[in-house]
N, C-alpha and C positions, 0 to 999 in steps of 0.2 A: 424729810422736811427741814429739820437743823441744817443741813449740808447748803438746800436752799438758798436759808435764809443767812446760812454765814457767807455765801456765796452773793448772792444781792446785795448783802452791807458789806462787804470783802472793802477797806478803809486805806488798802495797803497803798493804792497812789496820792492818797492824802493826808498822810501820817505826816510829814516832815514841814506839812503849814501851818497844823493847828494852832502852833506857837504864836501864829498872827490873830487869832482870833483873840477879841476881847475877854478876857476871862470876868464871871459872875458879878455883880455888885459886892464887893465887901461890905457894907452896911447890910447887904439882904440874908448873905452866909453871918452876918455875926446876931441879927435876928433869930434866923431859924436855929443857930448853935442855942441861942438862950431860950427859945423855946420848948428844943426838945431835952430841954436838960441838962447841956454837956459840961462834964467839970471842968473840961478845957488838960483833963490830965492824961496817960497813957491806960488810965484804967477804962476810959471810955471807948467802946471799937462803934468803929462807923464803919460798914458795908459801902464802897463805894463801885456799884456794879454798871459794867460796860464806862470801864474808868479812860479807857484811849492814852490819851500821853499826857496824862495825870493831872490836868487842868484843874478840876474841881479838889482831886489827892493831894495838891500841892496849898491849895487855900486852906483846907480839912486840917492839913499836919501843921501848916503855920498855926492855930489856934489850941495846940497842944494835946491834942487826942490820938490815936492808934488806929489806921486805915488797912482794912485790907482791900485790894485793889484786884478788881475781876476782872481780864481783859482777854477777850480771845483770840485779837490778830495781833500776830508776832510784833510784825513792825508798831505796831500804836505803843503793844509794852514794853518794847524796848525803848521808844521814847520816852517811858512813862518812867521808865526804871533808872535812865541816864538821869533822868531830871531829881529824882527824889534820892540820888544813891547817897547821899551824906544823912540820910533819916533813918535812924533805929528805928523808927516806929510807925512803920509803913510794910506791909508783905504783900509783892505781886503774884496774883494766882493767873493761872491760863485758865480759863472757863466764862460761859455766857451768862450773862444774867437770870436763866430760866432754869440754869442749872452749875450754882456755886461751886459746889462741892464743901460750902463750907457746912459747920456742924448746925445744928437745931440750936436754938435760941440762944446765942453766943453772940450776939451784934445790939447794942445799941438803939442803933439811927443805920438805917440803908437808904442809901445816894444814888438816883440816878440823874448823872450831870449829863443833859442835852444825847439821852440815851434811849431812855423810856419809848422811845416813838419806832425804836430799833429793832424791836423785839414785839413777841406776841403779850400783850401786858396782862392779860389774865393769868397767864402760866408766872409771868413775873412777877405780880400782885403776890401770886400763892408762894413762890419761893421766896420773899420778903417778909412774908408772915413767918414762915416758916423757919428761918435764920434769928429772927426779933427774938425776945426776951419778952415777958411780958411784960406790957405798958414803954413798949417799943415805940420808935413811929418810923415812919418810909417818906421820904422827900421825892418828889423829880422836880423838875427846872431846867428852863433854858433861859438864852438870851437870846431877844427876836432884835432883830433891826426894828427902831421905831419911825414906821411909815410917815410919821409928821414934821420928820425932820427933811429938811428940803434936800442936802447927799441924799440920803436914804430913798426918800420919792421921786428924785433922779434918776439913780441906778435900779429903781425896779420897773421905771418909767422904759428905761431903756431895756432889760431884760423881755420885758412884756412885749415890747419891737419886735424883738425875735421868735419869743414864745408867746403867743399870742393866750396860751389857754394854761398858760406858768401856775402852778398850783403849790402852795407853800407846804401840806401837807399835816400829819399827825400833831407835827412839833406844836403848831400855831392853834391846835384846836384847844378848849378848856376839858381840863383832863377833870374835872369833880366828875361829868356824868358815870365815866367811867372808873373811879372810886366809890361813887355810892351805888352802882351795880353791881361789888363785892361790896356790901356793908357788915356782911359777915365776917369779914377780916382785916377791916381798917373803918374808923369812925373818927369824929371830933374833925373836922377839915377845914384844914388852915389855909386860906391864896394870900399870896403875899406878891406885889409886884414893887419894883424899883426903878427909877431911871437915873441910868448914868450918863455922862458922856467922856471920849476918847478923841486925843489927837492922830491924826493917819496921815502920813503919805499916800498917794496914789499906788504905788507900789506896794505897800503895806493891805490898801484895802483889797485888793485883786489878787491879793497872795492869801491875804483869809477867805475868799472866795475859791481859790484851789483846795480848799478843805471842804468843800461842801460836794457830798454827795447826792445826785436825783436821778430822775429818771428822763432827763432832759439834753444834759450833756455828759456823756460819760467819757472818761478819759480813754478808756482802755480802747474805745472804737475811734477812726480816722475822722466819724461823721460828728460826735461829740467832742471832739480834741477842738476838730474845729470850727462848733458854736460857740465855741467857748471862747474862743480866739477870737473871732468878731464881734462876741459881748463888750469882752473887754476894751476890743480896741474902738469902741466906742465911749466907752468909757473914759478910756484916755484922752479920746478928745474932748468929751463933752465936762468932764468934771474936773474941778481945781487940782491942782500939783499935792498941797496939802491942806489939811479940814480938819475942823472936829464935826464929830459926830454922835448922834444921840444912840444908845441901845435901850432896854429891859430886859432886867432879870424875871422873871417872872415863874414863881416855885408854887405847888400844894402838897402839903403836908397831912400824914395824917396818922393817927395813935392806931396800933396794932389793937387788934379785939381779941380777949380769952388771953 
């Protein structure tokens, strides 16, 4: 089953766009740092599991604390590893979110940045308890495109064109249900949402769009290469050269129990 599932999220054609994607609200990461406690020093270890090419790693270690960084496909860590390589205080581990390798209650705060939907969260749930410390907490977050912004309800206008039955997924649903279905090992549950916005090129936007994995177009098949190719090139016609645009962060948090 892990083979699987590393197999269906295999990230490896999408490693080298991430860079285009908007990374987190800083106002929302400097929130959730002052909530869950963080002294902001290297005594504090954040769990940053299914870290990819170190997007939320690189927010984390700006704010003065000690990341260890879990990442299972090569290519993502090796992005992940170029980018932070001037930080003492960052360690990239190869391993999955369901299975660290790291010790019992040695973490802080465990991170999952726009990952949690990647993985079985239950198994992931228990190995987050399990890493915490007590009076721990466990974050996930992502950043959604915000639908009400007129780019945004363009381009999924136009997706929807082609995929008529386009489904967003894990990502976009409210993860409390599935927190207080384990209330045995996380409680007190924080939602925190943000809205930011971002300048893009059209080139820029369609290049964080090659980092998005589904079940819709996939790179690695001739037939996905090129849905993908016609999304876009509608896109190019139909939307500005360059824009801003709106996202949200949108995180829950929640304290380790026992």
């Amino acid at each position: 089953m892990k083979d699987l599932v590393e197999k269906h999220w295999d990230y490896s054609l999408h490693a080298k766009y991430y860079e285009y994607r908007p990374n987190y609200n800083p106002r929302a990461i400097d929130l959730l740092a002052q909530y869950v406690g963080s002294t902001g020093s290297a005594d504090f270890v954040v769990a940053d599991l299914g870290a990819g090419t170190g997007n939320l790693t690189i927010m984390l270690l700006e704010r003065g604390v000690s990341v260890v960084a879990v990442e299972p496909n090569d290519q993502m860590r090796g992005f992940g590893i170029e980018r932070t390589a001037e930080s003492s205080q960052v360690k990239w581990v190869k391993a999955n979110g369901t299975e660290t390798g790291i010790a019992d209650a040695t973490a802080n705060w465990v991170t999952f940045g726009s990952s949690f939907n990647v993985m079985d969260r239950t198994l992931a749930l228990k190995e987050a308890h399990r890493i915490l410390k007590p009076g721990g907490y466990f974050s996930c977050m992502w950043n959604h495109r915000n639908l009400h912004d007129p780019i945004q309800e363009q381009a999924e206008n136009i997706i929807v064109s082609f995929v008529p039955d386009y489904d967003r997924g894990v990502r976009r649903e409210d993860q409390r249900p599935v927190l207080e279905e384990h209330e045995h090992l996380f409680g007190e549950i924080l939602y925190l949402e943000s809205d930011f916005v971002v300048p893009r090129t059209i080139d820029q936007y369609i290049s964080a769009w090659r980092s998005v994995k589904n079940k819709y177009w996939d790179f690695a098949t001739e037939e996905g290469a090129a849905l993908f190719g016609k999304i876009t090139e509608a896109m190019r016609k139909e939307l500005p050269a360059e824009f801003t645009i709106r996202y949200t962060t949108r995180a829950w948090t929640a304290q380790r129990v026992g």
